[in-house]
C-alpha positions in Angstrom: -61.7 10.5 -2.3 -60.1 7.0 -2.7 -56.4 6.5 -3.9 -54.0 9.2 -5.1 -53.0 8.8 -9.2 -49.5 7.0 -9.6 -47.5 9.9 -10.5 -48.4 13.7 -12.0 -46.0 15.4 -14.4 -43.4 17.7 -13.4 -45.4 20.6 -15.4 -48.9 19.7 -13.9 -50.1 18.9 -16.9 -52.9 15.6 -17.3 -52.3 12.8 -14.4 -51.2 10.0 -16.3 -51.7 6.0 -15.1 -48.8 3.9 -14.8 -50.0 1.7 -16.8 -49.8 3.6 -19.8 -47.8 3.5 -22.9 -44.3 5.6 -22.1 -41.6 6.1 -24.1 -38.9 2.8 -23.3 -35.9 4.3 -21.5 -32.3 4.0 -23.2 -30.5 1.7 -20.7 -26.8 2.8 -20.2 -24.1 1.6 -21.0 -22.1 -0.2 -18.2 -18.8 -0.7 -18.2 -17.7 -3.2 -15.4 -14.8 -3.0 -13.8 -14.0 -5.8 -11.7 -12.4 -9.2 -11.9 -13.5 -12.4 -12.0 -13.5 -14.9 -8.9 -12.2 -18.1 -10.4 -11.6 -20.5 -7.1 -7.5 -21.1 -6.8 -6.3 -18.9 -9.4 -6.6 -15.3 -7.3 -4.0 -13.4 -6.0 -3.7 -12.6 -2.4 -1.1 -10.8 -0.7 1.1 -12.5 1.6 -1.1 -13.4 5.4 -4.3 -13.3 3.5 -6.6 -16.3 2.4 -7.2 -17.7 -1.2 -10.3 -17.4 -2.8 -11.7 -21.1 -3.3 -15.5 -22.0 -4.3 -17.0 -25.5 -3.9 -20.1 -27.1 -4.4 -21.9 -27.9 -0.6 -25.3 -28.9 -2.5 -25.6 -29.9 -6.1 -28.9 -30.3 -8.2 -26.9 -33.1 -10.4 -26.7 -35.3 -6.9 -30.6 -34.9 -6.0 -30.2 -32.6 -4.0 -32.6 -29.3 -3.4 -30.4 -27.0 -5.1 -27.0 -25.9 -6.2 -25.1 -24.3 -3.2 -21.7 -23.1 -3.1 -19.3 -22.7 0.2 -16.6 -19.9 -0.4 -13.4 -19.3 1.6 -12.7 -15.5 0.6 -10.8 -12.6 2.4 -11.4 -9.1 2.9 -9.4 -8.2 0.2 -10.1 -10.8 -1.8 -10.0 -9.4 -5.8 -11.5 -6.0 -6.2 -12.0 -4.5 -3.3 -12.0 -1.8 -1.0 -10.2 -1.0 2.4 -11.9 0.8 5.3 -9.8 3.2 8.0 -10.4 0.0 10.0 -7.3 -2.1 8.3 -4.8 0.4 9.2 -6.1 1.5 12.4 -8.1 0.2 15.3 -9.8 3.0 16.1 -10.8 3.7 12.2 -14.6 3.3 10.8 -15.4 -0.5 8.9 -16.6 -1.3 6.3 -20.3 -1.5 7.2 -20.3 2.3 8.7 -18.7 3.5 5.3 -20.4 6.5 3.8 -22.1 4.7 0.8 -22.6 8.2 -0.9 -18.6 8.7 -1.5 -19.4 5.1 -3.5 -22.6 5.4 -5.2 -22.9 7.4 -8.5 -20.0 9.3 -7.3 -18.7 11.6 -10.1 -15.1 10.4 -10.7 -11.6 11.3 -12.4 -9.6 9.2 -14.5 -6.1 9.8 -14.4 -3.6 8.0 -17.6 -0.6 6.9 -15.9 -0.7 3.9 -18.6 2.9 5.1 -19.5 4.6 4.0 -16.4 6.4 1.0 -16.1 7.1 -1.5 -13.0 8.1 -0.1 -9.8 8.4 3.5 -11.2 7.0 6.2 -8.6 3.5 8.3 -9.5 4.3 11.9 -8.7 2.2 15.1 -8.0 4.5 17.6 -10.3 5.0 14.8 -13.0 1.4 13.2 -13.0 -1.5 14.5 -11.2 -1.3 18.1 -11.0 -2.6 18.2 -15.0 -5.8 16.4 -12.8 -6.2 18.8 -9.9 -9.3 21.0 -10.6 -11.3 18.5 -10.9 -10.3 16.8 -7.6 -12.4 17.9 -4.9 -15.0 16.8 -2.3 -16.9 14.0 -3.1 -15.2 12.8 -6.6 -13.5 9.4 -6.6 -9.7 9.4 -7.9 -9.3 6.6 -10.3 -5.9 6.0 -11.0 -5.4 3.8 -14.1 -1.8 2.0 -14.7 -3.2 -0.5 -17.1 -1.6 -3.4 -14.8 -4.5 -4.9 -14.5 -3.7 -6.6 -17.6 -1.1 -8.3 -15.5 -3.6 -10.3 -13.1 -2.8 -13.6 -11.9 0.9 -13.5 -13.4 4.0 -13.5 -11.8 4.6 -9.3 -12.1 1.1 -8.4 -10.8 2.8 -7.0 -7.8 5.8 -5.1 -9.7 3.0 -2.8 -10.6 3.6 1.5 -10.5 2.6 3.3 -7.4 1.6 6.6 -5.8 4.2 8.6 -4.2 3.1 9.2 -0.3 3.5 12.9 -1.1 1.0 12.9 -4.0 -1.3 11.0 -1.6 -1.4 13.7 0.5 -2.0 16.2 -2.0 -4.9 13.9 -3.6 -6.7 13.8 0.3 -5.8 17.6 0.4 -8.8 18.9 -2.4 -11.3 16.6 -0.3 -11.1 13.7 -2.1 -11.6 11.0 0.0 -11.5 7.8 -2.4 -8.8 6.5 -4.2 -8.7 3.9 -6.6 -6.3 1.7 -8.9 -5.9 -0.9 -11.2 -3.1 -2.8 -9.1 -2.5 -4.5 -5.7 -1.7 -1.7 -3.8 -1.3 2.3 -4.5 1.7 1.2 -2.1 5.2 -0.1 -3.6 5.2 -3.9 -2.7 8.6 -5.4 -2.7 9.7 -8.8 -2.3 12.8 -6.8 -0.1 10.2 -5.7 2.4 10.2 -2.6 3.9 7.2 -0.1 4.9 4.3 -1.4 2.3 2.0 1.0 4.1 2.7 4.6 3.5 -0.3 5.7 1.1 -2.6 3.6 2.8 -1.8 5.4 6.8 -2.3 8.6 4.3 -5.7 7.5 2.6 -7.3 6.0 5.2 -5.8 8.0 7.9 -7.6 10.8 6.8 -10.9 8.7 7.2 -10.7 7.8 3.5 -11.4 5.1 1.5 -8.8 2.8 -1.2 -10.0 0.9 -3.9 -7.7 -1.8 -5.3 -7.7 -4.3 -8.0 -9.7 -2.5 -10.1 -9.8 -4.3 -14.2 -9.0 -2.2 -17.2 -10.0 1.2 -16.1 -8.5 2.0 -19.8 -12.2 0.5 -20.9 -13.2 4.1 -19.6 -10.3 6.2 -21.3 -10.9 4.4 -24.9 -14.8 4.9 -24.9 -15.0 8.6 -24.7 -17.1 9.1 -21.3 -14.6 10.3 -19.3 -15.4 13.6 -18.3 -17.7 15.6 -15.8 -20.3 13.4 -16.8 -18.3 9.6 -15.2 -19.9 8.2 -12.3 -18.7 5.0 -10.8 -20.2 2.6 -8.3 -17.9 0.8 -5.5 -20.3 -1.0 -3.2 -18.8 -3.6 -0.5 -21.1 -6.0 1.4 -22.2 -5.1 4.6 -20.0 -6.8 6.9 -20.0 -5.9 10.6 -16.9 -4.6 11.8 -14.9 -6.0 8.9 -11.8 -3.7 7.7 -12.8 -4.3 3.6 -15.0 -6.1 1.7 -15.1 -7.4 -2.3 -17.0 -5.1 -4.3 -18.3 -5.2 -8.0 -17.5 -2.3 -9.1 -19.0 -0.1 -12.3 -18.8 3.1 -14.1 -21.0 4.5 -16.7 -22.0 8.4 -18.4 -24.8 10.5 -17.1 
């Protein structure tokens, strides 16, 4: 009977060949939300590696091809953290449940307002947000700090109230994500820089950090049921987090 026709239509109308003349798709628009790798000039929290890139091979030498090595951490730029960095018993980054980071439909919440150190709170800030957190959508908590990368304040940045962590995890949420260093309060005074993250990723949840100018999404009008945001890490065997480039666009 020899080979079956590419495709049929949904209404069973006329087999058509792939070959054929189709309408050109409207390609979406993508609005990227990570931040650039530029060798020495990342932040990195204290215990962790800087990022550095240099050339191994180099075409301009003779040589095959142009080859870079990289020395980069876990949590090196935008990024996200498996159970695994807070507890040794917790799932890495490989075993992650790519469909909580793929297309996910996600919530934007406007804490743009808030200013260094102050506290995000459930009453004051994210119940407004709370019907449409629920199983499956990430959490996306935009500050607006990201404007404040690779300067001397990056780390004075707002954060989320352990409380309001709990309530986020709560309505099945199980990714959280923000435009800052931590969702934690880090402080040069020490302390327990920990809290939200033995809540997120204690509840086999996953945190997304250093995310750039989620505002992009605020300002172009496709926040809404129809945002979905990508988050994918590299596939690194038994790692606690991995860099991600990370994108959101409308359906």
């Amino acid at each position: 009977m020899g080979d079956p026709p590419p495709y049929t239509t949904v209404n069973g109308d006329e087999e058509k060949d792939s070959h054929s003349a189709d309408p050109i798709p409207i390609r979406t628009k993508i609005i990227d939300l990570t931040h650039s790798l530029i060798s020495s000039h990342i932040p990195a929290c204290s215990g962790h590696p800087s990022y550095t890139a240099h050339r191994s091979m180099s075409l301009s030498k003779g040589e095959f091809a142009n080859v870079h090595t990289l020395l980069i951490g876990t949590h090196t730029g935008t990024h996200v953290d498996a159970p695994y960095h807070f507890f040794e018993d917790g799932i890495t980054v490989d075993e992650l449940d790519l469909n909580l980071l793929t297309a996910a439909p996600a919530v934007v919440v406007d804490l743009r307002n808030k200013v260094a150190h102050e506290r995000i709170t459930w009453e004051g800030d994210l119940r407004r947000y709370e019907e449409r957190m629920k199983e499956g959508v990430v959490v996306l908590l935009c500050t607006g700090w990201s404007k404040n990368w690779c300067k001397p304040n990056y780390s004075d940045h707002p954060f989320l109230d352990p409380g309001a962590a709990e309530k986020i995890m709560e309505r099945g949420v199980k990714a959280i994500g923000i435009d800052a260093m931590s969702p934690d309060e880090v402080t040069e005074e020490g302390g327990d820089c920990g809290k939200v993250h033995r809540t997120v990723l204690g509840n086999s949840g996953i945190i997304i950090e250093n995310l750039n100018d989620l505002g992009r999404i605020l300002e172009s009008g496709i926040e809404g049921e129809g945002l979905r945001v990508s988050v994918l890490p590299l596939r690194l065997d038994k790692c606690d987090g991995s860099p991600v480039r990370a994108v959101a666009w409308a359906v």
